[in-house]
N, C-alpha and C positions, 0 to 999 in steps of 0.2 A: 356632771353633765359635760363637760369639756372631753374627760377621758371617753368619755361613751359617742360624744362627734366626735373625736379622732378616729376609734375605733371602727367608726361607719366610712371616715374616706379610707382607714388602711384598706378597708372588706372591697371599696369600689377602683382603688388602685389595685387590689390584686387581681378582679374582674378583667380590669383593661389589659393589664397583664397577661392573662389568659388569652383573652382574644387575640392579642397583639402576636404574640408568640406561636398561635394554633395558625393565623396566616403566614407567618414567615416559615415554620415548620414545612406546610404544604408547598410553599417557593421552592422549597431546598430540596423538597423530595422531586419536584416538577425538573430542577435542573439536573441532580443527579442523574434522573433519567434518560435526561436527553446528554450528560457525558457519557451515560454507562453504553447507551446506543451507538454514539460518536465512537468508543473506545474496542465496540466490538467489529467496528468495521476494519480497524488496525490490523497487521500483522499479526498474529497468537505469539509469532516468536518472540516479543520483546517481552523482555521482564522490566520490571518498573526499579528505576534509579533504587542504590542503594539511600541514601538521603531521605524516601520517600518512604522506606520500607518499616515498619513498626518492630524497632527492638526495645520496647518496654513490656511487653505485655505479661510481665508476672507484675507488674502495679496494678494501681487501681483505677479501672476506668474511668474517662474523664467523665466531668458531674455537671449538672450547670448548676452555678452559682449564683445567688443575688448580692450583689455588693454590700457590702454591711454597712452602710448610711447613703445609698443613695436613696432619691428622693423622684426620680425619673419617672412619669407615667405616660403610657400614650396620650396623644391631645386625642377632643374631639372629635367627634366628624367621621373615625374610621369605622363607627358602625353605627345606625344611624338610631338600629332597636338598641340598642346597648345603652346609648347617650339618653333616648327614655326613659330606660327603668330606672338609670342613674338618678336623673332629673325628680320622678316619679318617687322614687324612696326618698329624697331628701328632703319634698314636700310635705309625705306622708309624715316623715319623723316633724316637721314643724308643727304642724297641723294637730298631728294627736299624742306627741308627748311635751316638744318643747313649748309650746303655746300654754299647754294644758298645767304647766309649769309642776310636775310630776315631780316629788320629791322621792330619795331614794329612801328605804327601810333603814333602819338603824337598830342593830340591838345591843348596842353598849348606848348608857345614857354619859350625859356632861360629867357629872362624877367620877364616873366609871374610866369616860378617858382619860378626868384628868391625872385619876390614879393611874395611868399606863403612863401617861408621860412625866410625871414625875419617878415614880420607879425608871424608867428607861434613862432618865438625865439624871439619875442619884449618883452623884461622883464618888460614893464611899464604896457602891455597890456594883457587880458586872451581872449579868445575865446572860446567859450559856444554854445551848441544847446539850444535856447529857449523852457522853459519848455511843451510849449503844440504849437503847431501851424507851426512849422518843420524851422522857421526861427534861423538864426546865431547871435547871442548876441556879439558885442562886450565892453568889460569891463575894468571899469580901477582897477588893479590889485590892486590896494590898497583897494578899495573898496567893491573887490570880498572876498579877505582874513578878512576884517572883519566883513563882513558876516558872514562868514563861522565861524570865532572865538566869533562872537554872539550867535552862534546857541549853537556851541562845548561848549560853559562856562554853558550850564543849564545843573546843576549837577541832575534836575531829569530822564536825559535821557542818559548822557554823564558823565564821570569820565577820567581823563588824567591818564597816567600808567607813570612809570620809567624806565619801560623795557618793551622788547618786549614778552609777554607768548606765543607763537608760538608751543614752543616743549613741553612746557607743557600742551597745550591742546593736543598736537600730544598723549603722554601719555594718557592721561583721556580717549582721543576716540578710541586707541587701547584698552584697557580695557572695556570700554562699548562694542562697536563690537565684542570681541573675547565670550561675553554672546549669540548674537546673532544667529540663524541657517547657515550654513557656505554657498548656496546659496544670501544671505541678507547680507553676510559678502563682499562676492565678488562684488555683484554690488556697494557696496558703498566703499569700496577698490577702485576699477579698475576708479574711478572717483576723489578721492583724489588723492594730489598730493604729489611727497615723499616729496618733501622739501614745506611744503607751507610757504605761508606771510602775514605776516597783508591783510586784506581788504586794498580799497584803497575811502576815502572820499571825493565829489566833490559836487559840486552843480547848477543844470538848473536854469538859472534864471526867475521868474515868473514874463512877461513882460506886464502880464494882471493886474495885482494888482498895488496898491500905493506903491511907495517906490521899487519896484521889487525885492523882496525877493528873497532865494533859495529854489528848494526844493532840500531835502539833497536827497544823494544815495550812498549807500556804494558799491562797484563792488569787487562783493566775487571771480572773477578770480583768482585762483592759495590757496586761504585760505583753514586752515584748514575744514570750515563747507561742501564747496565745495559739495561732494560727497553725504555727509547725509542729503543734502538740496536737491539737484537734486532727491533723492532713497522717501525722504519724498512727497516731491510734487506728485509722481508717487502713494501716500498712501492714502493720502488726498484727491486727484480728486473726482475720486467716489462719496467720501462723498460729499464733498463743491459744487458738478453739480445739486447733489438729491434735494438740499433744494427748496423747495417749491418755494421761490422767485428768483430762479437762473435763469440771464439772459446771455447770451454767448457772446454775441454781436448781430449789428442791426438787421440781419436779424431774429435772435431768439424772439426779441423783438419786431418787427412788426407781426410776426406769432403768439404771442401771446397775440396782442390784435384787430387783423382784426376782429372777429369774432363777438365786443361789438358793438350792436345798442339797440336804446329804452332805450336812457341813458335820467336819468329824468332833467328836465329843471333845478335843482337847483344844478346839477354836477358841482363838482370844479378837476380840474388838479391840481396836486402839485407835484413839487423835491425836494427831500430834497440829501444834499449834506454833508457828514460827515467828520468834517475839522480833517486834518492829522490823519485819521486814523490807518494808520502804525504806527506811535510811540507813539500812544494812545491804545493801549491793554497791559495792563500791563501782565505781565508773566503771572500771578497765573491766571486768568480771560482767555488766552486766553489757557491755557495748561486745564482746565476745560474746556472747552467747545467742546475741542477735545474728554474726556472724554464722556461729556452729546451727543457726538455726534457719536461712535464709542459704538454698542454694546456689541462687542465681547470685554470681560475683557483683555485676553492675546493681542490682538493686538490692545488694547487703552493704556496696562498700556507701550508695548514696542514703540507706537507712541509719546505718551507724553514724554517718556524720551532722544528718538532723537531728538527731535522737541525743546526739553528743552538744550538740545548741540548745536542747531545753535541760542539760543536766547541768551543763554545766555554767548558764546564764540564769541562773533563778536567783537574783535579785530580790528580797523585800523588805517591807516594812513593821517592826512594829514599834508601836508610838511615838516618838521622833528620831527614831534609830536608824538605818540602813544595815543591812546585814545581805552577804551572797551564804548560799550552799554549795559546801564541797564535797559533800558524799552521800548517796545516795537519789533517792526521787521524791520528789514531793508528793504529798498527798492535799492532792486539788489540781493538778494539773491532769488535763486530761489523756495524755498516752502510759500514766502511770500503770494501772490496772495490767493492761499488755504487756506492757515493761518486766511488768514482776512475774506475769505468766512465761511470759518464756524465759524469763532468769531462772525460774524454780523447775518448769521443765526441761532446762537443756540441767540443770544442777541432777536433778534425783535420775534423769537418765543412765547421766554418766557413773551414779553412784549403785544404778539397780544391776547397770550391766559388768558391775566390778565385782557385786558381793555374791558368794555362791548360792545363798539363799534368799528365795523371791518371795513375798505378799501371795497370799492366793488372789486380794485383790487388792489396788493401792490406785486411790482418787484422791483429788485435790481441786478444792476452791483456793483460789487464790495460794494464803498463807495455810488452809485450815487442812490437814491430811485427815483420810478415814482409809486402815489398813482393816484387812481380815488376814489373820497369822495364823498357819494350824503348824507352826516346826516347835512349840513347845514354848515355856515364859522365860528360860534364861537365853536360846537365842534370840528371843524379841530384842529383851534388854541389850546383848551387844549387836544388834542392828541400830536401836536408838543410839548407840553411842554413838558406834563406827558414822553413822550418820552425820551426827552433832561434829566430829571431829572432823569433815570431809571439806569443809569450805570453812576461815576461820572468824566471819563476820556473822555465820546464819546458825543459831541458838535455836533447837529444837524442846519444847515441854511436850511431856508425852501423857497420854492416859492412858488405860487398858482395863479393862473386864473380860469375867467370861459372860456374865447376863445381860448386860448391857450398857450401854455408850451413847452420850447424846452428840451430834452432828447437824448441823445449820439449824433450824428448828423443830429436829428430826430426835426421838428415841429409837436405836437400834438394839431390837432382843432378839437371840438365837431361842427358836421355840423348838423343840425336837426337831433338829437339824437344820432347821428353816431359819428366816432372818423373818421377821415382823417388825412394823414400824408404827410410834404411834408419834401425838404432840409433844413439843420438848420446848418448855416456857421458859426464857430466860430467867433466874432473878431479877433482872433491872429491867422485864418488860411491864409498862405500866396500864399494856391495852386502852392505850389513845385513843379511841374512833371518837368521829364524832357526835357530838351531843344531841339529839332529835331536836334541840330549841335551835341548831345553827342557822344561819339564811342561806341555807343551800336547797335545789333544786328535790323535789322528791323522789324522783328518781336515782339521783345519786345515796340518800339513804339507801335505798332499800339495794343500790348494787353493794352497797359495804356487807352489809346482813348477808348476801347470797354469793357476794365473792370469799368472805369467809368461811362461810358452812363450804364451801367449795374447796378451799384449802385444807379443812380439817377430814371432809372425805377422801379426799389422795392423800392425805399423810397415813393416816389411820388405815393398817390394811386389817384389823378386824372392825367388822360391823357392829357387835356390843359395845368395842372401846368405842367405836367414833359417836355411836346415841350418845354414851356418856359425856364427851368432850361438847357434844352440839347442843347437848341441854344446859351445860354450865356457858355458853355462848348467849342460849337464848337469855338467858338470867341474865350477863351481861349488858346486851342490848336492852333489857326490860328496865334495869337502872339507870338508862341513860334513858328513860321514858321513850323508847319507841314505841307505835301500838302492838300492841301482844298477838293482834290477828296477823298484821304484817309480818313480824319478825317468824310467826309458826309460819305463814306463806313460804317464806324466802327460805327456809331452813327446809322445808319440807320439797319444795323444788329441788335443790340441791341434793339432797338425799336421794333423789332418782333418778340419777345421772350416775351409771355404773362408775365404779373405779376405773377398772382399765381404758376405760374413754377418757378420765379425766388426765390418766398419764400419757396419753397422746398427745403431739404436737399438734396445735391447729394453724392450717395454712393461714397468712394474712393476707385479707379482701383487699384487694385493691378497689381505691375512690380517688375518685377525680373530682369529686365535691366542692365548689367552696366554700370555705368557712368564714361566716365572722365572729370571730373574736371578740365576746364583751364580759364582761364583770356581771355575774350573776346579779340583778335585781327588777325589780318590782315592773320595770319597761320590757322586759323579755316577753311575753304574753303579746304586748302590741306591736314588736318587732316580729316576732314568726307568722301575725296575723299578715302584716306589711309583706313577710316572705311569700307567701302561700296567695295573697292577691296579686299579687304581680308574677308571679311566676308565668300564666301564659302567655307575657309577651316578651320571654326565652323561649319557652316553647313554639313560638309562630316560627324563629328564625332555627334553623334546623343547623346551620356552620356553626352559631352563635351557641346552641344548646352541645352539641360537642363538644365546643371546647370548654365550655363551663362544669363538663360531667355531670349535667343533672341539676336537681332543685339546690340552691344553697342552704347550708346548716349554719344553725347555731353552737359555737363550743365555747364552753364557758371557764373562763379564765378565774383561778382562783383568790381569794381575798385574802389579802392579810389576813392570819388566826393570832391569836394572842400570844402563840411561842414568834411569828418573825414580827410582832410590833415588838415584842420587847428585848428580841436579840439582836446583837451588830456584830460583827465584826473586827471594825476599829477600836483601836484601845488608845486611850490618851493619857501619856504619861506624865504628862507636865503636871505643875501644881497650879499654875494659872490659869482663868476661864476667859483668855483675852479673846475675842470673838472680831470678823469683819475684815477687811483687805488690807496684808500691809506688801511693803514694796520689795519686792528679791535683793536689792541692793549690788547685783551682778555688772559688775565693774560697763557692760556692752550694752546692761538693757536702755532702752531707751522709753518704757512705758512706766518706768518708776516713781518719777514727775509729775504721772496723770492718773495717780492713784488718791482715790476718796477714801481715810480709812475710817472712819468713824461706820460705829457697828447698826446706823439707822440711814433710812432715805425715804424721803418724802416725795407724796408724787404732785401731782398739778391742782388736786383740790384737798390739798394739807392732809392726804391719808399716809399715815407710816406705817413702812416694814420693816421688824427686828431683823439682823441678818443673824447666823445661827452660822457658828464655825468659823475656823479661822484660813484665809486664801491669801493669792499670792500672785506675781506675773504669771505664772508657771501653771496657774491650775486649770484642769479641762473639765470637758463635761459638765459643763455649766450655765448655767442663765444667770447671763449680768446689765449691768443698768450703766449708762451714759450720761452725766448729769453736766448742764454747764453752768460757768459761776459767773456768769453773766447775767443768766436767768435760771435761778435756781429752781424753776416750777418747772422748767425742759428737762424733761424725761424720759428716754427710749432704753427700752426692752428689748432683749436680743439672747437668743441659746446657740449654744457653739459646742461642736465635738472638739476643736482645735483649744489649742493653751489659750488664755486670755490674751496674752502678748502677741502670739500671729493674729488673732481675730482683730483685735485693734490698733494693728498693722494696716490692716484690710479698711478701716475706718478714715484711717490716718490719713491714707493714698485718697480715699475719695474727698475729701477733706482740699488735698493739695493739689487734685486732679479738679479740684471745680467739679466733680460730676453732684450738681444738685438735682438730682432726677431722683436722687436717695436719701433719706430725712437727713440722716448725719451730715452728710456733705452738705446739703440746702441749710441747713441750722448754720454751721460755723463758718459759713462763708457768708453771711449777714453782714452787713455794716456795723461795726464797732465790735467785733466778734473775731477771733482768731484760733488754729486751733492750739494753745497755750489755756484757751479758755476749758478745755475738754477734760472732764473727770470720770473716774469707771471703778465700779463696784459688784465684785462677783454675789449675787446674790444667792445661791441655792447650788449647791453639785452636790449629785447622786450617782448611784451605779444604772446611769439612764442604759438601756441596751441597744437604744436607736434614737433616731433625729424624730421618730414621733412621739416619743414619753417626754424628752427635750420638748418642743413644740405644747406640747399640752401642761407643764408645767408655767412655760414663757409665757402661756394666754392665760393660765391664772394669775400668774402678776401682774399680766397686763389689766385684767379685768376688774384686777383687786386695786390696783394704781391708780386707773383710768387714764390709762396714757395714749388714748387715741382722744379725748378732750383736750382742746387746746390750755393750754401751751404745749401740752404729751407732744412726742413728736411722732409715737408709733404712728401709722396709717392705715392702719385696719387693724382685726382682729384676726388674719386666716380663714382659716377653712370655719370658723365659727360664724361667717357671715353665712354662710349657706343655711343656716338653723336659726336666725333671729330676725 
């Protein structure tokens, strides 16, 4: 219930948001006008200062951004139908769900979870999503960690640290940035995080191969590169889409070889497939080739030198380790994908326009090649080699046929002289969908059933193969009990959508809709009714319904499935399960003193919470507890993006400032009370994405604590008083 009212004020902060922004927009268009008038009365002869003049413009146009944890909404009052409906839905929600004290659906019973949670805490065991094919790996942890310590020990890719450089890259790329134009400053600000942290290192395990290796990935969540990876991807597109051999996916790749017939009898198909390509482009190699790819000097020389701060700052962790990378790109960062498209395009460029003989046709995903060869099979062969030998990091495996070749999840056959294409199922696919008992909405069934049949019609370019492939689908679905009228429904709609429509691009609608965002359950039905009765007093106000684009929707945020309850990320190498807050011991801290470490905390009417995990001065993203040992039953609750040690910093000062306007401050400046008396224990850190998953975790503790009952010191519960 807590996530589902947060949910409801993000949906009405983005509301006010809206309106806030649609009147300021019409300001700035209102003064424009009256400068553009002002500017035509001017001379014609003057040209506007160089200073003023735009010499960026092969970047990326400026964006608006929303800060990544602010918390800012318009007040009140600035529309006065707005603040009704506001008002109006939050009544409604008391009234006919929270009152009504609606419990949510459940389809795991107590059992059932507590077998997830004891598999997901089995310290002998890991659990992993399989590297390609959607199945759940489980491992024995001993043998995942040396793995993974096989990989980390090749010093040409990997180096162990002694410490963590966190805030010294934080430095390096405040200095870089503050070179930059100050729109290019902010987007890649407003995405970095104040406090970041090591990456975090794990690994899929590859259950197609011998021996089942890993493939590594580093998950740049919360790290310094963070922001200047997301701004650079946004840089790089452009470029990395144009190259000649860019494939997007299947359906761009069947549209671009429908059209080959009168292929000669001695045509060969071939893949070539380029092993570990990500941490095979050494720096210098792939920061040139951004260069050889990017004409404009100014914004080749400012792209190689970002792109050179997320290669070569990738910091992480795994298990109590630190470790930097020195060669190649991470896979989890997000300008990787780019990175490698134009590495391999500006690479096979230079290698097509050296060799005398060309591909009749040569595409590339990413790493994966699909050539069509008609010069004969022994110059194939030394094309693969000359290839293989041209760059000496990038390892080329080849395939070839003459009848056929599978490609993305694509089989390609040369049928008299034509190319036909049908389905090509991996081995390690294990055809995941979901189960018809899930607690998902029904309409999303039945888009899985008709987005499928949809896929297997544009792959399939005969009509006999594709019956066959869509009647072993519907038998699919039929095992997962969906109704058999449905599933012939959705298959048979599908079916009468010509091919060549389906390989067309379809333009994207634009909506200006809002949404709100909830977790699919059993309240949806009383929420869309709540939408649909109040909707006409948006509609009375005609500025207000502009800017809101229409009636607001619902979209529905997905639920944990059973693969991300029981997979993580974090690997913990230790052999101890010490749990709870101990102190950094860092010669300057000064919050090491005020640390509670014991692994329990009790709130105001003797309710206890396990703490889970082990924390520190240093740890962020957090909900922690303030406890004094004056009066052990005083208790406040509090979430923080910042390290524990700045946030009760902030405590501290209020504390010494006398400002009693605020619990903590009003608590320890009491009579017989000092702050000596002040203890603090992180209770909970997750991979929260914002200050409202924070906030709706904090009110669960609170709730579960009762620490707005005296002696508690919290003072309310939030936005939760709006619903009780």
């Amino acid at each position: 219930m807590i996530q589902f009212c947060g949910d409801l004020e993000a949906f009405f902060r983005r509301l006010r948001l809206k309106e806030y922004f649609q009147h300021t927009q019409q300001q700035d268009k209102a003064e424009q006008a009256t400068t553009s008038q002002h500017n035509t009365s001017q001379p014609t002869g003057e040209q506007q200062p160089p200073s003023q003049q735009n010499t960026d413009h092969q970047l990326p146009p400026k964006k608006c951004y929303t800060k990544r944890d602010s918390t800012w909404t318009p007040p009140d009052g600035r529309n006065t139908t707005l603040d009704l409906y506001i008002d109006c839905f939050r009544h409604r929600i008391q009234t006919d769900v929270t009152r009504k004290h609606h419990r949510l659906q459940q389809n795991l019973n107590h059992a059932e979870r507590r077998a997830i949670d004891n598999l997901r805490n089995n310290p002998d065991i890991i659990i992993k999503e399989a590297d390609k094919g959607g199945a759940v790996v489980i491992m024995n942890k001993t043998d995942y960690i040396q793995e993974a310590h096989r990989q980390l020990s090749n010093t040409a890719f990997y180096i162990k640290l002694d410490s963590d450089p966190t805030q010294e890259y934080k430095k390096e790329l405040n200095k870089i940035v503050k070179e930059l134009p100050p729109h290019i400053q902010e987007q890649i600000l407003t995405n970095t995080p104040s406090e970041p942290r090591p990456g975090t290192f794990y690994l899929l395990p590859k259950i197609h191969k011998p021996g089942n290796p890993g493939r590594p990935i580093i998950s740049g969540i919360g790290t310094i590169t963070v922001g200047v990876s997301g701004y650079m991807d946004t840089v790089l597109k452009p470029y990395a889409i144009s190259a000649p051999s860019y494939v997007r996916d299947t359906t761009d790749f069947l549209r671009k070889i429908q059209s080959l017939n009168n292929l000669p009898n001695n045509t060969i198909l071939a893949t070539m497939d380029v092993e570990s390509l990500y941490t095979n482009i050494p720096h210098n190699d792939g920061l040139q080739a951004i260069r050889n790819t990017i004409s404009d000097k100014t914004t080749a020389d400012f792209a190689t030198k970002l792109c050179q701060f997320v290669l070569t700052h990738n910091n992480f962790k795994f298990g109590d380790d630190l470790f930097l990378q020195i060669s190649g790109t991470a896979m989890g960062t997000r300008m990787a994908p780019q990175y490698a498209n134009i590495f391999m395009a500006d690479l096979e460029q230079r290698f097509l326009n050296s060799y005398p003989l060309k591909p009749l046709l040569y595409l590339r995903y990413i790493d994966d090649i699909f050539i069509i060869w008609t010069h004969g099979q022994q110059t194939l062969d030394t094309f693969h080699q000359k290839f293989n030998d041209f760059h000496p990091t990038i390892n080329l495996t080849m395939n070839q046929s003459m009848q056929e070749i599978h490609f993305l999840d694509t089989t390609i056959k040369i049928q008299d002289g034509r190319i036909d294409t049908t389905l090509y199922r991996k081995p390690t696919d294990r055809q995941t969908y979901l189960h018809a008992s899930s607690y998902h909405p029904k309409h999303t069934k039945q888009s899985i059933v008709y987005s499928q049949a949809l896929r297997y019609s544009r792959i399939c370019s005969n009509s006999t193969d594709r019956d066959s492939h869509l009647r072993d689908l519907q038998q699919t679905f039929l095992e997962l009990k969906y109704p058999a009228d449905e599933v012939r429904q959705q298959i048979n709609r599908a079916r009468l959508i010509p091919r060549e429509n389906l390989l067309q691009d379809r333009p994207k609608k634009e909506n200006n809709r809002t949404p709100l965002v909830i977790t699919y359950s059993s309240q949806v039905k009383t929420v869309q009714r709540i939408i649909r009765d109040l909707q006409p007093l948006l509609d009375n106000d005609s500025s207000l319904s502009q800017a809101l684009g229409g009636r607001p929707f619902i979209a529905y945020r997905q639920p944990p499935n059973l693969k991300q309850l029981l997979t993580h990320n974090n690997t913990t190498t230790r052999l101890n399960t010490d749990t709870g807050t101990r102190a950094c011991n860092k010669p300057r801290c000064q919050l090491c003193c005020h640390i509670h470490p014991d692994n329990t905390i009790t709130g105001p009417n003797n309710i206890t919470h396990t703490i889970s995990g082990l924390f520190n001065c240093s740890s962020s993203n957090i909900v922690y507890a303030i406890k004094c040992q004056q009066c052990p039953s005083a208790l406040y609750i509090e979430q923080t993006g910042q390290t524990l040690r700045q946030r009760i910093n902030g405590h501290k000062s209020d504390i010494k400032n006398h400002k009693t306007e605020k619990p903590v401050g009003e608590h320890f400046n009491l009579p017989g009370h000092s702050i000596q008396d002040l203890k603090v224990a992180v209770l909970l850190q997750r991979n929260f994405r914002n200050r409202l998953e924070r906030e709706a975790a904090e009110l669960e503790l609170i709730t579960k604590l009762k620490t707005t009952e005296r002696p508690g010191l919290n003072k309310d519960i939030g936005f939760l008083s709006h619903y009780t």
